[in-house]
PDB file of N, CA, C and O in Angstrom, chain B, residues numbered from 101:
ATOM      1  N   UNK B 101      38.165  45.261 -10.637  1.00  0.00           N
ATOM      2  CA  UNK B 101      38.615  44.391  -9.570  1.00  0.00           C
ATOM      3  C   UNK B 101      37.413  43.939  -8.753  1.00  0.00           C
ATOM      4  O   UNK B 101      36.531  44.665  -8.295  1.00  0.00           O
ATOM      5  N   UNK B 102      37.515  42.754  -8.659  1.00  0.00           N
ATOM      6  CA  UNK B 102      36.640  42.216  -7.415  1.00  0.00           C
ATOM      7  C   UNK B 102      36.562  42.262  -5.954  1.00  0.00           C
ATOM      8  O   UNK B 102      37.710  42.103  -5.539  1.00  0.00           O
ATOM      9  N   UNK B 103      35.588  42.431  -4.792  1.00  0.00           N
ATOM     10  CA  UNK B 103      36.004  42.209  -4.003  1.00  0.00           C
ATOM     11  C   UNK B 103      35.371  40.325  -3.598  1.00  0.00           C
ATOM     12  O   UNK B 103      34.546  39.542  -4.068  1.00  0.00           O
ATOM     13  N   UNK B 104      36.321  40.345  -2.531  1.00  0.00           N
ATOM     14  CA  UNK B 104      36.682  38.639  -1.999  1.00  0.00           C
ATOM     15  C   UNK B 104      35.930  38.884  -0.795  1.00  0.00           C
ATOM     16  O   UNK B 104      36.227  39.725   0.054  1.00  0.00           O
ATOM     17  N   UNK B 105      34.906  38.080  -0.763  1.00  0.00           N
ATOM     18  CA  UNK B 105      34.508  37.341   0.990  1.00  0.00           C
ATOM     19  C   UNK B 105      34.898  35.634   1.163  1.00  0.00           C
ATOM     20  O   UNK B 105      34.845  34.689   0.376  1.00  0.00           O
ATOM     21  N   UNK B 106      35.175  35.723   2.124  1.00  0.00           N
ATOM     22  CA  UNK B 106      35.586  33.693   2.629  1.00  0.00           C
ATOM     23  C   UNK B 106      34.366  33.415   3.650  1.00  0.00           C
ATOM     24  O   UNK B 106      34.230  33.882   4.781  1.00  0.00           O
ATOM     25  N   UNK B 107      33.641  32.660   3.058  1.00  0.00           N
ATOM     26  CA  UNK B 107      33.151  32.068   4.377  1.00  0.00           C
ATOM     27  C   UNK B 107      33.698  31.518   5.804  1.00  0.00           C
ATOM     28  O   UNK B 107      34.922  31.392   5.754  1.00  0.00           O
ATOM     29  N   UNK B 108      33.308  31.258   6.698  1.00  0.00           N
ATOM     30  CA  UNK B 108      33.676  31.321   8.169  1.00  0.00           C
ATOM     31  C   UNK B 108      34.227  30.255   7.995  1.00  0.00           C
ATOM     32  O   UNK B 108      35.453  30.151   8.033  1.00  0.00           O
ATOM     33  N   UNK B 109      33.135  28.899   7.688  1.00  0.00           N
ATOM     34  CA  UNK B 109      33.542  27.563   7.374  1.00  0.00           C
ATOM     35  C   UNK B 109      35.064  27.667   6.512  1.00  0.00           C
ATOM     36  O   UNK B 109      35.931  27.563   7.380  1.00  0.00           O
ATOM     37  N   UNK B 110      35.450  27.764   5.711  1.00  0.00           N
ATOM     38  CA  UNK B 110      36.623  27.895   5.474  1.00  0.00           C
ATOM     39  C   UNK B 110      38.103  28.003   5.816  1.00  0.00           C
ATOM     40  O   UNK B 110      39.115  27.399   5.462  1.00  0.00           O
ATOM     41  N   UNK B 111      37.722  29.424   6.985  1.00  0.00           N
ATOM     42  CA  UNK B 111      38.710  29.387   7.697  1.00  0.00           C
ATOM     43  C   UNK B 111      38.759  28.620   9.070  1.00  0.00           C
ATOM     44  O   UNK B 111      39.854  28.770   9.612  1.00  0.00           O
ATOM     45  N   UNK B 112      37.972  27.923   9.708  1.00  0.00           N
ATOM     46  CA  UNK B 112      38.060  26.937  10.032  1.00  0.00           C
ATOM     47  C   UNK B 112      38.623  25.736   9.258  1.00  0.00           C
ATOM     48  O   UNK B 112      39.372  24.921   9.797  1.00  0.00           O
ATOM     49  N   UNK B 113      38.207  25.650   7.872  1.00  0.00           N
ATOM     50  CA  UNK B 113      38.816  23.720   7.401  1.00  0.00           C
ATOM     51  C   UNK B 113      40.200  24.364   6.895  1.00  0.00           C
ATOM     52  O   UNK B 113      40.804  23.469   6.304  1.00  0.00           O
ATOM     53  N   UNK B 114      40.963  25.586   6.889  1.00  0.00           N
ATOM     54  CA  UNK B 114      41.768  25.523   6.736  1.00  0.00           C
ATOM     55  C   UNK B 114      42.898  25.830   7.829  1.00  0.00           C
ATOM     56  O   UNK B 114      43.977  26.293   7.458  1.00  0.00           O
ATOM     57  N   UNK B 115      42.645  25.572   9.165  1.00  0.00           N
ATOM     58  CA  UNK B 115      43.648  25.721  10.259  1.00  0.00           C
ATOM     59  C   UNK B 115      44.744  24.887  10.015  1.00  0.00           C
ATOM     60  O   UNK B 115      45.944  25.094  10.199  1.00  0.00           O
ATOM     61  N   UNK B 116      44.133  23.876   9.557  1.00  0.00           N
ATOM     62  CA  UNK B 116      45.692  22.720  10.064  1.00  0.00           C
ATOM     63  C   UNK B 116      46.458  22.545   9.083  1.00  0.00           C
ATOM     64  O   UNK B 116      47.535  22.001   9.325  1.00  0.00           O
ATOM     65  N   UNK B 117      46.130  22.970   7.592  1.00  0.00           N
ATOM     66  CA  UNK B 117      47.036  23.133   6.706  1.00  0.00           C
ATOM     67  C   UNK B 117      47.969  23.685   6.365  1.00  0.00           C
ATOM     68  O   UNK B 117      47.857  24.910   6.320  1.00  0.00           O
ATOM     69  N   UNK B 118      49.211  23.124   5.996  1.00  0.00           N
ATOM     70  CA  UNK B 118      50.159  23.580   5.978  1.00  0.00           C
ATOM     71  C   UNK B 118      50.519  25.020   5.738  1.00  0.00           C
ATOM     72  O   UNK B 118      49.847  25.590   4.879  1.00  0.00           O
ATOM     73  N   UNK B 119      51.608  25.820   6.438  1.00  0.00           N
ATOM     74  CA  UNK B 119      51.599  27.055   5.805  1.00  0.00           C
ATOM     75  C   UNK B 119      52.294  27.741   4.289  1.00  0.00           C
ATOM     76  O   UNK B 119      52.201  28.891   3.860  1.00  0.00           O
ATOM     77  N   UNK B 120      53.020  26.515   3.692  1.00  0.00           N
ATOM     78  CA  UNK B 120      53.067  26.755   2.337  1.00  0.00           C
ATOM     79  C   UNK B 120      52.590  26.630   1.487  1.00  0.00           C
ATOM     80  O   UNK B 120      52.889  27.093   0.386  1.00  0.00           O
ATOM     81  N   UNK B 121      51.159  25.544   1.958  1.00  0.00           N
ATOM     82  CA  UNK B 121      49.952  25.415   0.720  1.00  0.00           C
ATOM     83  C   UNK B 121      49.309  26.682   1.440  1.00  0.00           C
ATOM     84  O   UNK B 121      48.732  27.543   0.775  1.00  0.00           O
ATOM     85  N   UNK B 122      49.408  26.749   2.584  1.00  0.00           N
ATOM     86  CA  UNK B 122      47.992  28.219   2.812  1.00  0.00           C
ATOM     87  C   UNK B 122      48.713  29.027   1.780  1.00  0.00           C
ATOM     88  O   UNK B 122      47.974  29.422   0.879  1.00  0.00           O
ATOM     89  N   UNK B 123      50.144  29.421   1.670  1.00  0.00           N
ATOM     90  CA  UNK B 123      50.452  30.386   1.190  1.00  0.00           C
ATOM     91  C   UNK B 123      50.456  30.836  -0.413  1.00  0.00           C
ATOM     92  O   UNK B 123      50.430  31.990  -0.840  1.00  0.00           O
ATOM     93  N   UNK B 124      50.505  29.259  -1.391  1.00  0.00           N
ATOM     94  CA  UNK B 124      49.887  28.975  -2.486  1.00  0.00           C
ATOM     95  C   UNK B 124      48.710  29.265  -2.808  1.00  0.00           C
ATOM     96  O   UNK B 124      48.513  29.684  -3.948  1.00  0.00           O
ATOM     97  N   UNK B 125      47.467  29.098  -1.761  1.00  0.00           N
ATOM     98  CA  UNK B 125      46.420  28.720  -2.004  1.00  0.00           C
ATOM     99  C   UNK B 125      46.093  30.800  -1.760  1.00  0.00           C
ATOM    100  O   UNK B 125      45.907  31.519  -2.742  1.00  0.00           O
ATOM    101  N   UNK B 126      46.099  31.160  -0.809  1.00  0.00           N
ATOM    102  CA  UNK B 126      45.821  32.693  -0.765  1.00  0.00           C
ATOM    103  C   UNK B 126      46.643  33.498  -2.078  1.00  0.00           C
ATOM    104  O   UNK B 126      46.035  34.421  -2.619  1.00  0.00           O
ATOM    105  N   UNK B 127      47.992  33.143  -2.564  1.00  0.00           N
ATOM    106  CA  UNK B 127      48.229  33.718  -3.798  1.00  0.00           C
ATOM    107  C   UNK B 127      46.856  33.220  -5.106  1.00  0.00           C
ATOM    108  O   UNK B 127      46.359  33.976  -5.941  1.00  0.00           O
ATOM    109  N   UNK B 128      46.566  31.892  -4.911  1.00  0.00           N
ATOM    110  CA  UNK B 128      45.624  32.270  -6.328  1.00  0.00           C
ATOM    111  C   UNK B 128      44.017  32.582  -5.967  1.00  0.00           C
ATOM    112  O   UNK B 128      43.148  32.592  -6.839  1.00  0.00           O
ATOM    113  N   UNK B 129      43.799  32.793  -4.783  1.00  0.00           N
ATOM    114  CA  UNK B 129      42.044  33.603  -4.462  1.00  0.00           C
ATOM    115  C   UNK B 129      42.322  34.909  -4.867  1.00  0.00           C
ATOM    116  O   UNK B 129      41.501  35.522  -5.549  1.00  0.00           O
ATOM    117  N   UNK B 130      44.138  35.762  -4.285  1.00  0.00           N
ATOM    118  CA  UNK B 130      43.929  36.760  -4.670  1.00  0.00           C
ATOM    119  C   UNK B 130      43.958  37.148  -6.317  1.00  0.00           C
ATOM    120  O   UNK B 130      43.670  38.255  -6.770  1.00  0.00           O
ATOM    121  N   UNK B 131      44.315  36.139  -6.986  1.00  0.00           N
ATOM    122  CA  UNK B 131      44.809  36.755  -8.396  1.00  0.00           C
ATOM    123  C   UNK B 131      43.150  36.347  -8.917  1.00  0.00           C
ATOM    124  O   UNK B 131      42.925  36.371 -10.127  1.00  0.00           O
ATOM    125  N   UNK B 132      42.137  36.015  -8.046  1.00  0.00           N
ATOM    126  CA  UNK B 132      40.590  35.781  -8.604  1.00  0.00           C
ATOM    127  C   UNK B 132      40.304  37.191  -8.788  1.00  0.00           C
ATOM    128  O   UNK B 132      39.561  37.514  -9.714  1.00  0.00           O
ATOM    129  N   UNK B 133      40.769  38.014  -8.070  1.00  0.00           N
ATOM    130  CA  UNK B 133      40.195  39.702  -7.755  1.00  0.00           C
ATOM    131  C   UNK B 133      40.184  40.185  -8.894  1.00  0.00           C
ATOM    132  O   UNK B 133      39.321  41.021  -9.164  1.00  0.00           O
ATOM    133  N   UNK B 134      41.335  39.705 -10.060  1.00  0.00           N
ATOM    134  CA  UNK B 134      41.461  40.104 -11.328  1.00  0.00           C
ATOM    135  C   UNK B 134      41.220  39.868 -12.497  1.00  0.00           C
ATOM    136  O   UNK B 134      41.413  40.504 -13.533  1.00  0.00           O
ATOM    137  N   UNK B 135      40.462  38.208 -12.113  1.00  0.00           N
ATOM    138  CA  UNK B 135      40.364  37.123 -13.345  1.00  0.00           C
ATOM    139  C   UNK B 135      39.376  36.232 -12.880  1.00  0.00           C
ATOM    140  O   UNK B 135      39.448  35.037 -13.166  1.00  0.00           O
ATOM    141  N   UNK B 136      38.466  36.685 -12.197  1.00  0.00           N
ATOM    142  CA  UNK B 136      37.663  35.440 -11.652  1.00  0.00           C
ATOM    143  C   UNK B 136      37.630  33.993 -12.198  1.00  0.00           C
ATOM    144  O   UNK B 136      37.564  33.023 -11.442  1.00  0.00           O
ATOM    145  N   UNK B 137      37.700  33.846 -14.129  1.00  0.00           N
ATOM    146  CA  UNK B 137      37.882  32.839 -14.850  1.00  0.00           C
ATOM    147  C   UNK B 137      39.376  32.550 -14.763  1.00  0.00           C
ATOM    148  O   UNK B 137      39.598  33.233 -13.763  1.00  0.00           O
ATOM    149  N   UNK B 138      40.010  32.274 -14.934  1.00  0.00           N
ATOM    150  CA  UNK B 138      41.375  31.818 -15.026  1.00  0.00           C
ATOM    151  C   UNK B 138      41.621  30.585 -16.068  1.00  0.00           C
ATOM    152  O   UNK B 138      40.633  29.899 -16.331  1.00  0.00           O
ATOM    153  N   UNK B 139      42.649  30.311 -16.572  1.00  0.00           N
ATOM    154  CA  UNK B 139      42.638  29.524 -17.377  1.00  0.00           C
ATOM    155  C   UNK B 139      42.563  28.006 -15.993  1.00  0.00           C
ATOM    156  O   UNK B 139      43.116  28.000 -14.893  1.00  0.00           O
ATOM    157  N   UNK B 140      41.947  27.234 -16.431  1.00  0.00           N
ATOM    158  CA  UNK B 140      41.485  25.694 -15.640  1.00  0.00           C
ATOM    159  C   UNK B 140      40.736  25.861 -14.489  1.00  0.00           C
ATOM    160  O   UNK B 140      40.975  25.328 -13.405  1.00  0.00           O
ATOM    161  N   UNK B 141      39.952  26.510 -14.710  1.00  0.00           N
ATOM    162  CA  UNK B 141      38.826  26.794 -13.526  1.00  0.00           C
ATOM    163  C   UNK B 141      37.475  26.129 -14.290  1.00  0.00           C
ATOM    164  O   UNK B 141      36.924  26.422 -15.351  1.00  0.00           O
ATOM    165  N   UNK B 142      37.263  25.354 -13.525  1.00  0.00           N
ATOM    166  CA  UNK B 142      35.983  24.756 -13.885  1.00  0.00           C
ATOM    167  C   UNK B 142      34.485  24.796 -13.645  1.00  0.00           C
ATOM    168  O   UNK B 142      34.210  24.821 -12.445  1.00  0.00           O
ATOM    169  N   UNK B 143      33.558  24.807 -14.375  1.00  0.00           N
ATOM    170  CA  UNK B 143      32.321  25.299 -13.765  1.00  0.00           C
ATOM    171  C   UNK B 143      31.885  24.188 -13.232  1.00  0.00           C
ATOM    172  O   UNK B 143      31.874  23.172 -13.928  1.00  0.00           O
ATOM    173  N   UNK B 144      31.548  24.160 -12.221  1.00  0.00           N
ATOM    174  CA  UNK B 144      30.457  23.099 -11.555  1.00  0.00           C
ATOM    175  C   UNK B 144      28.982  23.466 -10.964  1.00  0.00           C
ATOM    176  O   UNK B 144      28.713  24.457 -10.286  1.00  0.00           O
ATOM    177  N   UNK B 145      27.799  22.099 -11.514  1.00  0.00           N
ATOM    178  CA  UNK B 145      26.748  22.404 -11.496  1.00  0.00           C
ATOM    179  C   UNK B 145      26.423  21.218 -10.131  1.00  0.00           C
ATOM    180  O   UNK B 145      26.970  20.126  -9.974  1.00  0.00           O
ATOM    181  N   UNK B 146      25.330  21.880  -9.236  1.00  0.00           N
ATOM    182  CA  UNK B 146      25.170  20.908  -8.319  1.00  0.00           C
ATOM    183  C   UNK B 146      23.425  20.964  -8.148  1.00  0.00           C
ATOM    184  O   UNK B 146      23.341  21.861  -7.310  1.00  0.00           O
ATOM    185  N   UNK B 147      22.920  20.815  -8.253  1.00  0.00           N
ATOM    186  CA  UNK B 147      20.911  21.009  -8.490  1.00  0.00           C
ATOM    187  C   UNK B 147      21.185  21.923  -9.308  1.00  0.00           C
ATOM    188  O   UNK B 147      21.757  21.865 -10.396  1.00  0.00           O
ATOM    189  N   UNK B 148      20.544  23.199  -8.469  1.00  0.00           N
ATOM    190  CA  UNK B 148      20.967  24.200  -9.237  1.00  0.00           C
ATOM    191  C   UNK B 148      21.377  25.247  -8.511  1.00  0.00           C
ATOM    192  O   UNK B 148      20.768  26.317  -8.517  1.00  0.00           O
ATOM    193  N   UNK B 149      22.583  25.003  -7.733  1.00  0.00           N
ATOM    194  CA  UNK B 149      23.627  25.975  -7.769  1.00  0.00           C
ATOM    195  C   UNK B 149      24.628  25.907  -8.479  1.00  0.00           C
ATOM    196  O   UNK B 149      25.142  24.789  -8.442  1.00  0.00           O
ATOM    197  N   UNK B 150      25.266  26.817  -9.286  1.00  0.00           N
ATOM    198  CA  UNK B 150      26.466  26.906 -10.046  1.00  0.00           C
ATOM    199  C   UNK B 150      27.604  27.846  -9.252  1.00  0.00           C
ATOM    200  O   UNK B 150      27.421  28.927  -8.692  1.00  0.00           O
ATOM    201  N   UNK B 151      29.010  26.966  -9.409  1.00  0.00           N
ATOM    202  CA  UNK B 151      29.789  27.633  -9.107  1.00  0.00           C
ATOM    203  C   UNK B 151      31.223  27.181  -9.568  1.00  0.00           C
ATOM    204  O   UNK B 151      31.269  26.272 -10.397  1.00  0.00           O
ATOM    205  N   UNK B 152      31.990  27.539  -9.270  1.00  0.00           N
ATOM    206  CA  UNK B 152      33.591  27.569  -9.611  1.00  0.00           C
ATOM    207  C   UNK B 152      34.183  26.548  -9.128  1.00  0.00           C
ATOM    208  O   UNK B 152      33.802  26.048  -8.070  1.00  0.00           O
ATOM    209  N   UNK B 153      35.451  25.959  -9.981  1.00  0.00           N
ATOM    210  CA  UNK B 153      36.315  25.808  -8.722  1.00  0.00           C
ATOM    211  C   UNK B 153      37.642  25.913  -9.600  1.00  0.00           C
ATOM    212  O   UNK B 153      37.639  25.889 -10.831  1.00  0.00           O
ATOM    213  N   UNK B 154      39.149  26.071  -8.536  1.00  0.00           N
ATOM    214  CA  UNK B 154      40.730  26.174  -9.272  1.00  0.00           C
ATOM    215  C   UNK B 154      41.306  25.031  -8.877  1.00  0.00           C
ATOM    216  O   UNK B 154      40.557  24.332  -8.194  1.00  0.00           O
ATOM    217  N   UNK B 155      42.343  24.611  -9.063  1.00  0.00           N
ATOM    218  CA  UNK B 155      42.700  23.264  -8.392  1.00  0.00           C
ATOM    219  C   UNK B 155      44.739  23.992  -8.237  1.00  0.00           C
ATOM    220  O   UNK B 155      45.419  24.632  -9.038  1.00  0.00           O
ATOM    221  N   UNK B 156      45.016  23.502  -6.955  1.00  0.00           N
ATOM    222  CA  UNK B 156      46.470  24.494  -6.343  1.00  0.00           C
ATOM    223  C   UNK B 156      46.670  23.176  -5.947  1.00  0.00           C
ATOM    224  O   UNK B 156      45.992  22.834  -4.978  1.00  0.00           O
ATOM    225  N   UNK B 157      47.424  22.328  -6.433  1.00  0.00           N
ATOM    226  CA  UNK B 157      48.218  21.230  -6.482  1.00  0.00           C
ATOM    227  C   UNK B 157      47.274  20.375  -5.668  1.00  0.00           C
ATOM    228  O   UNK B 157      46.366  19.945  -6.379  1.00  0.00           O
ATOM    229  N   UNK B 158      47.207  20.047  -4.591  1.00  0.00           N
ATOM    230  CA  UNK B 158      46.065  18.604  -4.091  1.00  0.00           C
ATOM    231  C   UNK B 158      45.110  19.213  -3.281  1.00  0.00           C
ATOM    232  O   UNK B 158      44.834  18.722  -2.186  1.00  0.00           O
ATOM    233  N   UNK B 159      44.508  20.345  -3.740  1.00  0.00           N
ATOM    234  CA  UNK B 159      43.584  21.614  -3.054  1.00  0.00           C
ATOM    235  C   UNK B 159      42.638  21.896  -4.179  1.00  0.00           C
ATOM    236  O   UNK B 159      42.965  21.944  -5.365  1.00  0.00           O
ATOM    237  N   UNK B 160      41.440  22.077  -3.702  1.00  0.00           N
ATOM    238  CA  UNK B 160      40.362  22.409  -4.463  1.00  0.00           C
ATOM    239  C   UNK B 160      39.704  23.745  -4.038  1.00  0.00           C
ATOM    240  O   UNK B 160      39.130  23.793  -2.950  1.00  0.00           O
ATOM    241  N   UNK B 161      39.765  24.974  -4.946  1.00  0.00           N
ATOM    242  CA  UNK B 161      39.259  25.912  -4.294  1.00  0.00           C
ATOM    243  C   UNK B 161      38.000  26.384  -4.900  1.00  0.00           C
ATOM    244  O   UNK B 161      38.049  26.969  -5.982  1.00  0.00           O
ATOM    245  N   UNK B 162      36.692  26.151  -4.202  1.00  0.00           N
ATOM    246  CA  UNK B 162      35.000  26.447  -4.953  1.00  0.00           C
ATOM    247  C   UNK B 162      35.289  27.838  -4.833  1.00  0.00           C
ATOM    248  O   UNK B 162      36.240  28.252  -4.170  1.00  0.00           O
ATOM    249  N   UNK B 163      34.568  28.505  -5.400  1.00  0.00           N
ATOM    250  CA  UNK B 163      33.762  30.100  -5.241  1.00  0.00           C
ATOM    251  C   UNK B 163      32.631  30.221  -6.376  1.00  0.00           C
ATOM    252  O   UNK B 163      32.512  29.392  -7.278  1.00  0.00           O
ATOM    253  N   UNK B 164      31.962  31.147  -6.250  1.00  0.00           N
ATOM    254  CA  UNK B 164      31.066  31.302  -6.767  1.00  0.00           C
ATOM    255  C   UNK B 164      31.052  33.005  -7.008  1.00  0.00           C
ATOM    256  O   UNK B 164      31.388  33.728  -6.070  1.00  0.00           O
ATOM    257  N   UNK B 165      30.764  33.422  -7.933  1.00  0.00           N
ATOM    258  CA  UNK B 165      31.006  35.160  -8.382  1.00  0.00           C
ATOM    259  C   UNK B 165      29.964  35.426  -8.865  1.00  0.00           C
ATOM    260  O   UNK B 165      29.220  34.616  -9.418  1.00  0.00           O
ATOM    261  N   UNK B 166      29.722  36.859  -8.690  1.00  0.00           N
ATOM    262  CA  UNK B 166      29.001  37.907  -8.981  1.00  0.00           C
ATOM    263  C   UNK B 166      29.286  39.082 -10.167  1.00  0.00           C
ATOM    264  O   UNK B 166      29.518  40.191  -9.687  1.00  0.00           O
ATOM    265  N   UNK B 167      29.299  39.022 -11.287  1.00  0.00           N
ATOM    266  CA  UNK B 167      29.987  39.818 -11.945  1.00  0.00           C
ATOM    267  C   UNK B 167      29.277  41.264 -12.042  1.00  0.00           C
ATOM    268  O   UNK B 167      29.850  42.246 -12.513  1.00  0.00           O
ATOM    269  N   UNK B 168      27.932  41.275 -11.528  1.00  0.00           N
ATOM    270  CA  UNK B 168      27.172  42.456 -11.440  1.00  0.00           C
ATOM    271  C   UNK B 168      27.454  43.301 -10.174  1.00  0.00           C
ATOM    272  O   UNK B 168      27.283  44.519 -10.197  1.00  0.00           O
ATOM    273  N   UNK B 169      27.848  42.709  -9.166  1.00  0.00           N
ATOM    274  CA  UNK B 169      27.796  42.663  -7.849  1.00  0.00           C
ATOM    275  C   UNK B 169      29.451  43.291  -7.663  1.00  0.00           C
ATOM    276  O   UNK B 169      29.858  44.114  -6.843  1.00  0.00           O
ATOM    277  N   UNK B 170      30.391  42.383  -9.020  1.00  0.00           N
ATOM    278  CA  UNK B 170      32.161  42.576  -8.609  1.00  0.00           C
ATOM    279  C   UNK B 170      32.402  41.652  -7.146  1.00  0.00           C
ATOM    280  O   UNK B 170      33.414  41.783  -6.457  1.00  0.00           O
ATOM    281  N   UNK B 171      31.604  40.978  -6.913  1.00  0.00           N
ATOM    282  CA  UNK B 171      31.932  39.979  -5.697  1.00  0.00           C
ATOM    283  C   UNK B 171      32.091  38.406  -6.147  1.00  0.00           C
ATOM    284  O   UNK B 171      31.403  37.802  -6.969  1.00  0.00           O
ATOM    285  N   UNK B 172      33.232  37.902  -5.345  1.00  0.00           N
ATOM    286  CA  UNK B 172      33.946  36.774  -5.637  1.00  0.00           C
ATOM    287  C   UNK B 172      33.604  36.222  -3.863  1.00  0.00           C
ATOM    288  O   UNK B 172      34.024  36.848  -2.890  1.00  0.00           O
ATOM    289  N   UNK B 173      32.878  35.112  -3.786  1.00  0.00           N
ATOM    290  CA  UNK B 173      32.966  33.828  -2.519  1.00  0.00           C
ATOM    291  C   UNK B 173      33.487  33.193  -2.551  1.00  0.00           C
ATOM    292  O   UNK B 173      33.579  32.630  -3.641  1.00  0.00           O
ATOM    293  N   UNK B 174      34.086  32.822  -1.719  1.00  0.00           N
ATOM    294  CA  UNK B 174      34.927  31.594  -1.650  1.00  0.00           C
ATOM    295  C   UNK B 174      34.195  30.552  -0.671  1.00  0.00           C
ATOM    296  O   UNK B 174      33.837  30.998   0.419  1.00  0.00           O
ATOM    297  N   UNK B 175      33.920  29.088  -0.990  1.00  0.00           N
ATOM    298  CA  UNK B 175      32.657  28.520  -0.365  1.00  0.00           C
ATOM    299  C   UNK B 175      33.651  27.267   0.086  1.00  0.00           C
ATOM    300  O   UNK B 175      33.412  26.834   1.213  1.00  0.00           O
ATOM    301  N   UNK B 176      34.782  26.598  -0.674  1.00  0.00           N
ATOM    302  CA  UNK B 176      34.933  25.787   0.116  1.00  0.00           C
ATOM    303  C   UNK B 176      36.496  26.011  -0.178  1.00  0.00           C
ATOM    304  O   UNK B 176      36.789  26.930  -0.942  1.00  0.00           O
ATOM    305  N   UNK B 177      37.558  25.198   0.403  1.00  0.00           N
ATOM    306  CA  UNK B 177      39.067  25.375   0.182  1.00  0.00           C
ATOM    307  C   UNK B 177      39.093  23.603   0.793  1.00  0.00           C
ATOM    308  O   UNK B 177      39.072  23.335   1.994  1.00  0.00           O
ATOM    309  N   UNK B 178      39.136  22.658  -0.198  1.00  0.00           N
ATOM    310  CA  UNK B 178      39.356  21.104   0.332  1.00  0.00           C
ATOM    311  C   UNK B 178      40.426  20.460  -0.604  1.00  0.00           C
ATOM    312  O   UNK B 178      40.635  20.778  -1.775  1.00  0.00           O
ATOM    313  N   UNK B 179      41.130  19.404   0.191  1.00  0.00           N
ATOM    314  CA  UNK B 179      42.278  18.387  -0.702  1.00  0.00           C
ATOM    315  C   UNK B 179      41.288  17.762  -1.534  1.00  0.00           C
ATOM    316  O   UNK B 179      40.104  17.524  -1.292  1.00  0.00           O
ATOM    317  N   UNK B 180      42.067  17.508  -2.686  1.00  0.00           N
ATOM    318  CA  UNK B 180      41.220  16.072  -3.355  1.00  0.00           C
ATOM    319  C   UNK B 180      40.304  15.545  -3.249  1.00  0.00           C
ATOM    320  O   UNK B 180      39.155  15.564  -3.690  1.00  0.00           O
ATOM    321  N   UNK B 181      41.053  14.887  -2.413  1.00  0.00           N
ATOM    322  CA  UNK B 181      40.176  13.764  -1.904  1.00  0.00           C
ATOM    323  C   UNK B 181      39.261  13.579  -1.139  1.00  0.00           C
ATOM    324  O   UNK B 181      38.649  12.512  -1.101  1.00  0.00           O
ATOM    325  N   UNK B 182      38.895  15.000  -0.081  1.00  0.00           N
ATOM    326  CA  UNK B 182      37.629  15.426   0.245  1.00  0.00           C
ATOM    327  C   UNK B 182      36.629  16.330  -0.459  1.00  0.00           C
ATOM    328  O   UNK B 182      35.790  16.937   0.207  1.00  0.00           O
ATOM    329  N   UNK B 183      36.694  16.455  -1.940  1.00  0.00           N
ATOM    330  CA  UNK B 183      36.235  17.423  -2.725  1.00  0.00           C
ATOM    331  C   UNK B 183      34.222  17.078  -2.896  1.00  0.00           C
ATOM    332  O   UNK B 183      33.697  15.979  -3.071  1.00  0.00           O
ATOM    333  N   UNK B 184      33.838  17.822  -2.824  1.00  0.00           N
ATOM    334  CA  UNK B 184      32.459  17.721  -3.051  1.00  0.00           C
ATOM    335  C   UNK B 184      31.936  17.608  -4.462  1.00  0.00           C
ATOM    336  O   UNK B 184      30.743  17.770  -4.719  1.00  0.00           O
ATOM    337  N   UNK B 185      32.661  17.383  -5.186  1.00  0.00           N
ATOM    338  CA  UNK B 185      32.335  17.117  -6.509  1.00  0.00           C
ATOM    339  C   UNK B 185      32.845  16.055  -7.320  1.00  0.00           C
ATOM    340  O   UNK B 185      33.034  15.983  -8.534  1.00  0.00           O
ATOM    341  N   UNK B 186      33.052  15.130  -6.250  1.00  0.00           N
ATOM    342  CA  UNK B 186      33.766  13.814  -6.923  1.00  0.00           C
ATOM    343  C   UNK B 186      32.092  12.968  -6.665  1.00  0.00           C
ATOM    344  O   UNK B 186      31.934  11.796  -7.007  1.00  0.00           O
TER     345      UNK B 186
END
């Protein structure tokens, strides 16, 4: 099992969202604890940082893992259409 940190930023961009996507969106960070890969998780390359992301209906969730470490980040939680990788 992994453990989960959220960055600060995060829980800030996620105040105003609804509480049934929060509640979607915290069911699949936690099922990362067990599967960091998941089936449709995509790798994304940005210079050269590499990291994750899941997609929870019009939500994009980055992290980035440690498999030596057993640590899972969670770096960003954005809709669509504010996604950093478009």
């Amino acid at each position: 099992m992994f453990k989960l940190e959220v960055k600060s930023s995060v829980k800030k961009d996620t105040k105003n969202f609804p509480k049934e996507d929060l509640q979607r969106i915290a069911n699949d960070i936690r099922s990362l604890k067990f599967d960091p890969l998941p089936s449709g998780a995509k790798k994304i390359k940005k210079g050269k940082e590499i990291y994750y992301r899941i997609r929870q209906g019009n939500f994009r969730i980055g992290y980035r893992f440690n498999a030596t470490k057993r640590l899972i980040e969670i770096i960003y939680i954005k809709r669509r259409k504010e996604s950093t990788y478009k």
